[in-house]
N, C-alpha and C positions, 0 to 999 in steps of 0.2 A: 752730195752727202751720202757716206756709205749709211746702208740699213743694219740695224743693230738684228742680228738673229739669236741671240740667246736665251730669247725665253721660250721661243718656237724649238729650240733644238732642244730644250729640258725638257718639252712633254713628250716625253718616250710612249710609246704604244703599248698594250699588255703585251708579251708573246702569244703567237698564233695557235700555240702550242698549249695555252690555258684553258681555251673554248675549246678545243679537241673533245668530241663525247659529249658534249654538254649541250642541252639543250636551252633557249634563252624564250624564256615565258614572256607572253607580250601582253599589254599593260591591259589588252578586254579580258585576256584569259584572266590575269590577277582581279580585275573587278567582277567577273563570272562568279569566281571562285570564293571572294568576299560575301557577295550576298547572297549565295547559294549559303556558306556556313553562318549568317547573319540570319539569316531563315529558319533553319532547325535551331539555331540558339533561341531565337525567339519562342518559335513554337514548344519547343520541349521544356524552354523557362517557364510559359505561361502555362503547361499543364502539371508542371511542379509546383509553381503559386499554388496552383488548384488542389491540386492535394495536400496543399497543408494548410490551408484553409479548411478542407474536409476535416481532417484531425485535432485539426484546434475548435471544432463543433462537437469532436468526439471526447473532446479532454474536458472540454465546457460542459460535456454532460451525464459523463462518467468519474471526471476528476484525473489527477495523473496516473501515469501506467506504474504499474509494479508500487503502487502507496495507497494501502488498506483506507479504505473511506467506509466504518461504520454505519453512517447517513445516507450512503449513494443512494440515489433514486435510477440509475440502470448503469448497465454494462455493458464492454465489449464484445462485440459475436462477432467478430471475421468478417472476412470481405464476399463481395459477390458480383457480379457484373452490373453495369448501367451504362446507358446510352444518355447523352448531352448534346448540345448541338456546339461546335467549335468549329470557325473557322471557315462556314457555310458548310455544314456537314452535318450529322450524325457520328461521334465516335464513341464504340463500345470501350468503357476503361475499367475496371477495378474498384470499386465503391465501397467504402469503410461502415460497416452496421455497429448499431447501437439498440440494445433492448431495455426496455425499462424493467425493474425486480419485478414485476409483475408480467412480464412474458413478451410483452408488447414490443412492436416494432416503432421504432420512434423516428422520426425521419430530420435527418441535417438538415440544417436552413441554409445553407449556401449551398448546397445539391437543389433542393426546392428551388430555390430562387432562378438558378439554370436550365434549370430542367424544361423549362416555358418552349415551346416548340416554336412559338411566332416569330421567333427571329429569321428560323431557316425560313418559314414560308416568303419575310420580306427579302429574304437573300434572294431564293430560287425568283421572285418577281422583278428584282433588279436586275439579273443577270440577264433573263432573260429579255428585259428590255432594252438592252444595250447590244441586241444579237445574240446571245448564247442561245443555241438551241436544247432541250431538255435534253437528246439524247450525248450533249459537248457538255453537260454543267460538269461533270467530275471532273473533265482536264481541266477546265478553269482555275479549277481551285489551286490553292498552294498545298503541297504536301503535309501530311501529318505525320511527324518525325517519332521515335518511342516506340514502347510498346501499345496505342491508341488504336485501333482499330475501326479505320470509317466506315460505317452502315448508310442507309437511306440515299444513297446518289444512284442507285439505274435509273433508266429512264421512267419507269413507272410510278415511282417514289418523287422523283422532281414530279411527273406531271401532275401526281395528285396534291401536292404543297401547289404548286401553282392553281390548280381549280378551285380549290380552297380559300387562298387568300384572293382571287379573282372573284371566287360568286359573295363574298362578303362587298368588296369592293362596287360590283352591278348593284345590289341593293341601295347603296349608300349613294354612287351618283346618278339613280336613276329614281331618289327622293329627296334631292335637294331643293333648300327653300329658293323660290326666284323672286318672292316679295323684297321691295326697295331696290332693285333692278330698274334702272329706265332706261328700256329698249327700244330704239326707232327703228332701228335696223335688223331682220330676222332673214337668216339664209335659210333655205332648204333644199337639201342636194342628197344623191344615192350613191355608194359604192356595192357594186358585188363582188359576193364571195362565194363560188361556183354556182350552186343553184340558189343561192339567197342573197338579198340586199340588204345594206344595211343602211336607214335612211337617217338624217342628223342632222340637227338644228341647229346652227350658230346664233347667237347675238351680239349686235354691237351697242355696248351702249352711248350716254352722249358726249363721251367723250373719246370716241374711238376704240376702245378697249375690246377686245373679243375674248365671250363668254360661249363654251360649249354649256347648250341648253339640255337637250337628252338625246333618245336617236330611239329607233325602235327597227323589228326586223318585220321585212317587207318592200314594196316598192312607192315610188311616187307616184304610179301608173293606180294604184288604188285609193280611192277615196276613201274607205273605210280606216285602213292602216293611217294614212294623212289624217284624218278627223283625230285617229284616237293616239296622236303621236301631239298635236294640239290641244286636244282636251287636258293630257296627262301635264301638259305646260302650264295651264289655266289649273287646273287644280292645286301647284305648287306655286301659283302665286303670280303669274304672268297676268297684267292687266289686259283684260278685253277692248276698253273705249279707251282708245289712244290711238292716237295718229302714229302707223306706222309702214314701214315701206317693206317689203316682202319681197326676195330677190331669188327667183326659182329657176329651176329647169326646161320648165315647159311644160312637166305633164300634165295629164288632164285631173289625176285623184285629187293634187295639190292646189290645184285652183280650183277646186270643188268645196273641198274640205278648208280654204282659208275661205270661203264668200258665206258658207255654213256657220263657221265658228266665229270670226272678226266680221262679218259683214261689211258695210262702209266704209270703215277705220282702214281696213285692208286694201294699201295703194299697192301693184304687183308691178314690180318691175320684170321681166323677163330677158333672161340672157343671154346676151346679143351674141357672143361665142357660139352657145348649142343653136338658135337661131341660126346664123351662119355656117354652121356645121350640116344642117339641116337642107338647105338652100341648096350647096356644092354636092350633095348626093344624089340631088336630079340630073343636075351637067355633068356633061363629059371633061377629060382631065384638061381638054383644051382651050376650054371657055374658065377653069375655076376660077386661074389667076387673075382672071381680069371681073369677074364676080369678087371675090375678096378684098380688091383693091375698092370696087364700087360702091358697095355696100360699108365699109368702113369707113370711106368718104363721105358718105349720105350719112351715116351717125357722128357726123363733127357737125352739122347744121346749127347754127346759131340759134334754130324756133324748132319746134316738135311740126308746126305745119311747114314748113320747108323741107325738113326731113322727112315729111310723110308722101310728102308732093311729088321727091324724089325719088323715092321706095316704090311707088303706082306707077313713074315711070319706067323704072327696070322691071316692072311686073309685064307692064303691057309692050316689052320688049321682045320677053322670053315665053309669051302666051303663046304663040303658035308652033315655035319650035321644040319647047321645052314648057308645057304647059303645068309639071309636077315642079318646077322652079319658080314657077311665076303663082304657083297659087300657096305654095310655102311660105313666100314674102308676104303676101295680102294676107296671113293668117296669123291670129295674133299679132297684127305689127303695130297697133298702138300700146301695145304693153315692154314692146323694147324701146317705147320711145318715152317714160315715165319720168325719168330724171329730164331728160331734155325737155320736160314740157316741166315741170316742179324749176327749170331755172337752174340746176345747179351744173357746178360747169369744172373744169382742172379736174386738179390729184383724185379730188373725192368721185367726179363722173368715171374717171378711167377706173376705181375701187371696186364701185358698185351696180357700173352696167353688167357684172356677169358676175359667175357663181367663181370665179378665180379664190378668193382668199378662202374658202367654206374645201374646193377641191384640193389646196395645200395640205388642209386638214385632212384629207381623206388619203394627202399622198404618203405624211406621216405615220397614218392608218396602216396602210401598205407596206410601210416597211417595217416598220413592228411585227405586222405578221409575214413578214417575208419568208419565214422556216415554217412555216404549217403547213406541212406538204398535203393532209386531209381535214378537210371540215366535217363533224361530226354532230351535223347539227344544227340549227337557231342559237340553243343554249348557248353552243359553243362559241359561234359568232359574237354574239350579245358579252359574253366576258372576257376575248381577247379587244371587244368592241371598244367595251367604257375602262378597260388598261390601258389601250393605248391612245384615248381622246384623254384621258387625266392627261397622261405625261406630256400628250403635244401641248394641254393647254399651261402647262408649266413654262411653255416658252415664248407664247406668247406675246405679240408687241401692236402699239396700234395702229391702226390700218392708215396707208398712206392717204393725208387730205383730212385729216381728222379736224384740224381748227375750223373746217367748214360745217362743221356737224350743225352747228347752233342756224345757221343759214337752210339746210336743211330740214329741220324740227320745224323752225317756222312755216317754211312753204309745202309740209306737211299738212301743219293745222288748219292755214288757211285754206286748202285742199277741200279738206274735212268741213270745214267750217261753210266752204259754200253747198254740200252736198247735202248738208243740215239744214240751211236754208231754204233749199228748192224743195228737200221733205216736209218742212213745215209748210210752206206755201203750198204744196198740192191737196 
């Protein structure tokens, strides 16, 4: 069967000779170029609104232009400059006055109502928690099209909007209520920020949920700083007599300052990570890997006394050769064994034998302030501290093994309960 070609031989081509000189725009440039002029439309609309919204406050209070009002209570006086915030900015525009017959400067309510500087300060705070650094906020922004004039964007004008709405912020989450909070579970871990720490309290409560409690500047390594990073806890409402599990670093301030303040109630779990970290700095690189393997094998032990049995073993292994490895182990080693002897065993043991979820936090921490090229300070720490513990706790979710929390509460109490009893009987 012949092919019919006639409809293929009707679509003729343009001539070659059409596109000659001519340049053929491609379809990003045309959407470039859309919302680049979709941009200034916007922008120079909304500062047009503005100004006539100013004027219809001026006609509201002077009456119409050019028609005599007998009665007017004030007048027009020309214009003069003012600064607004639009757009994350400061822009100097043009501002319509109005005096009253009696001389007075009367001020627009929709100028007023703008005029509120707290927006830029939440601006320059979002931006810069998303990465902007103060001295990048100006490119950030979208252009301001007109005759508008933006002021307040160098770098010393963002940082001081940022200090500002940051040292309100430190007041505010460093006095939160923690009454009707039920916490069994409390982290405590350090990050440093060149010569200072900043140490912070997690909570979990019983339903797995994680609460940043406060944090204070200092180390774990002090007791003093630990006592009064716990007190400040207990004063906003943190119960004392409750059973709860306390899941640390290892230093010494910390377990000072938690036998001081919780006494009894205070079960310490210790974590078996820094532990382990601790261990492998005695050995040479030859021996780690097979230290790491053994030692996380001995904390899969079905009983805290079999796991303990096995931990004295690898002690009195590496006594004579490596006797800074073997006396690491024997120190503190009933306190990395807390949950294995409380019983509790899966998702929730692999959660809270170590300071893992609380260091999340702290890695969050870390990239929040990943543009602070100089700390200047405590203060300074303390306010990029509780900015960027808010926002991580925005994203918070519960901790893996949480439906086991109620199993753990209990072999808390009971803990508690016999340690009560042997006080009474003594």
């Amino acid at each position: 069967m012949a092919k019919n070609l006639t409809n293929r031989s009707s679509r003729k081509p343009l001539p070659a000779s059409s596109w000659s000189g001519t340049r053929r725009l491609t379809l990003l440039e045309l959407i470039v170029g859309a919302k680049a002029a979709l941009r200034e439309l916007v922008v120079q609309t909304g500062l047009q609104v503005f100004g006539a919204l100013l004027e219809e406050d001026r006609t509201t209070l002077c009456g119409p232009k050019s028609q005599p009002q007998p009665e007017r209570g004030a007048y027009r006086h020309g214009h003069d400059e003012g600064t607004l915030v639009f757009g994350g900015r400061k822009v100097r525009i043009q501002k319509p006055r109005v005096r009253s017959v009696k001389g007075k400067e009367l001020e627009l309510p929709t100028w007023q109502g703008m005029s509120n500087e707290d927006p830029l300060q939440q601006r320059v705070l979002e931006q810069i928690l998303v990465g902007v650094s103060t001295r990048g906020y100006e490119r950030s922004l979208e252009s301001v099209a007109g005759e508008a004039e933006p002021v307040g964007v160098s770098h010393s004008s963002v940082s001081r909007h940022f200090v500002a709405k940051t040292s309100q912020e430190v007041d505010r989450f460093l006095s939160r209520s923690l009454e009707g909070l039920d916490l069994p579970v409390i982290m405590i871990d350090g990050k440093g920020f060149a010569d200072h720490m900043l140490v912070t309290a997690l909570g979990i409560d019983a339903t797995g949920k994680k609460h940043v409690l406060g944090f204070t500047e200092g180390t774990t390594e002090s007791e003093g700083v630990c006592r009064s990073l716990l007190q400040n806890l207990v004063e906003r409402g943190l119960a004392v007599e409750r059973a709860r599990l306390f899941v640390i670093d290892g230093g010494k301030g910390i377990r000072k300052g938690l036998r001081a303040t919780f006494g009894h109630w205070a079960l310490i779990q210790r974590c078996q990570e820094h532990k382990l970290r601790n261990v492998l700095e005695h050995l040479p690189e030859s021996k780690r890997e097979w230290m790491r393997a053994a030692m996380r094998k001995v904390w899969e032990a079905e009983t805290a006394e079999k796991a303990r049995g096995k931990l004295k073993v690898l002690a009195s292994q590496l006594r004579v050769e490596h006797p800074g490895a073997s006396a690491s182990i024997l120190e503190g080693m009933d306190e990395t064994l807390t949950l294995i002897a409380l019983g509790v065993r899966g998702s929730l043991l692999r959660t809270l034998r170590s300071t893992n979820p609380i260091e999340n936090l702290q890695g969050a921490l870390q990239k929040t302030c990943r543009n602070v090229k100089r700390w200047r300070g405590g203060a300074m720490i303390m306010r990029w501290g509780a900015t960027a513990l808010m926002e991580a706790e925005k994203k918070f979710r519960r901790i893996a093994g949480y439906k086991s929390m109620g199993l753990l509460i209990a072999a808390l109490e009971a803990k508690v309960s016999v340690v009560d009893n042997q006080e009474a009987a003594a």
